[in-house]
N, C-alpha and C positions, 0 to 999 in steps of 0.2 A: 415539483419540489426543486429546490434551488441548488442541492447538494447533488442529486441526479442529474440535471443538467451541466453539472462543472465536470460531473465522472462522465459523460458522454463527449463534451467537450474535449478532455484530456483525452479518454479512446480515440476520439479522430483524430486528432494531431497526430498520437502516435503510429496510429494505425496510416496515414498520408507519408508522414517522416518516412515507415518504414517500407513503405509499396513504391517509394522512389529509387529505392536502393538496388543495385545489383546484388545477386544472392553471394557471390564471393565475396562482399565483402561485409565486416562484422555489422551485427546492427544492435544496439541498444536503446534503452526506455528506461525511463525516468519512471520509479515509481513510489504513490505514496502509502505507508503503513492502510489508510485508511481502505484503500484499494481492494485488499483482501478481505475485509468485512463486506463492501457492499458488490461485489463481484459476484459473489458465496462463497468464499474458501482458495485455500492457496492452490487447493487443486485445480480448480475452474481457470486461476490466471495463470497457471502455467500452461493448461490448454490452449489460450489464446495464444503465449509468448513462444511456445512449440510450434504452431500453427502460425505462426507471423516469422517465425526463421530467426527470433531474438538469441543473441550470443555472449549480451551483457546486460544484468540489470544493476541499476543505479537507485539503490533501495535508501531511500530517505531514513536515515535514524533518528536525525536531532534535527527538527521544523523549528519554524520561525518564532511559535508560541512559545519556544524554550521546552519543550517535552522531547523525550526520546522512547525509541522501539525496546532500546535492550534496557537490562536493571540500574537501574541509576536513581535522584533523588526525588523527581517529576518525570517520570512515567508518562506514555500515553493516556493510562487508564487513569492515572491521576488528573488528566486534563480534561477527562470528559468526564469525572468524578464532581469536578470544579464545576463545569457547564450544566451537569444535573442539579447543582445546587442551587444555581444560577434561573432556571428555566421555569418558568410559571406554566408551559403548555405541556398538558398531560399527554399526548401524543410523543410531544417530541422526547419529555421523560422517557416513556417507557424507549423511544428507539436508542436513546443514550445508555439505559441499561441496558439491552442489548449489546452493543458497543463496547462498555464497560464491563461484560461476560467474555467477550470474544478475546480485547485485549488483556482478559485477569490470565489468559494463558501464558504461563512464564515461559516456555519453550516455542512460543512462536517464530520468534528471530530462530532459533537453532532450526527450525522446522522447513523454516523461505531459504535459508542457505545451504541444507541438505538438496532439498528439489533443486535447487539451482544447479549443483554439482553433477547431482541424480542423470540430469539436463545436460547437461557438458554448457552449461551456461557458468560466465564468470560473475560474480557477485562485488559490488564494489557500496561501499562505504558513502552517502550522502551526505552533507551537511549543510543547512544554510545558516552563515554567519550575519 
């Protein structure tokens, strides 16, 4: 699957980036909303970013498709709401419902930048323009 292979792809960079680093000094990761869905849960990638010595993450809110994390007028969930309309294979429907269940959660963002805190990790703001 093509989208497994990009989230494994991203894993090893960051996990390389971060195994170069001396432990004194900060280490961050770039992460995308999506991350949390196919990981299993926020809990699971703060296990890794606990376990990796991570001290800032750099949480994508507004991607290049034009959607964002937190409430605004395009949504995540509105983006994959689009894709579902969009998508003629029944497989990949139902994994976009999926998707589109996970991001219907409106307290997500509040929930990634608690753990973060939780964490003594600093949380910063993404955007690509």
């Amino acid at each position: 699957n093509g989208s497994m292979i990009k989230l494994y792809i991203k894993l090893f960079i960051i996990l390389f980036v971060i195994s170069n680093l001396n432990a004194s000094e900060r280490r961050g990761v770039y992460i995308w909303p999506i991350t949390f869905y196919e990981t299993g849960g926020i809990e699971k990638v703060f296990d890794v970013l606990i376990e990796n010595q991570i001290t800032d993450i750099f949480l994508l809110v507004k991607g290049e498709a034009g959607f964002s994390l937190f409430p605004s007028d395009y949504t995540i969930k509105d983006h994959y709401e689009k894709l579902l309309k969009e998508s003629d294979c029944s497989d990949e429907k139902e994994k976009i419902r999926k998707i589109i269940n996970y991001f219907s959660d409106e307290s997500l963002l509040e929930k990634i930048i608690e753990n973060s805190h939780r964490h003594g990790m600093k949380m910063h703001a993404c955007f690509i323009i």
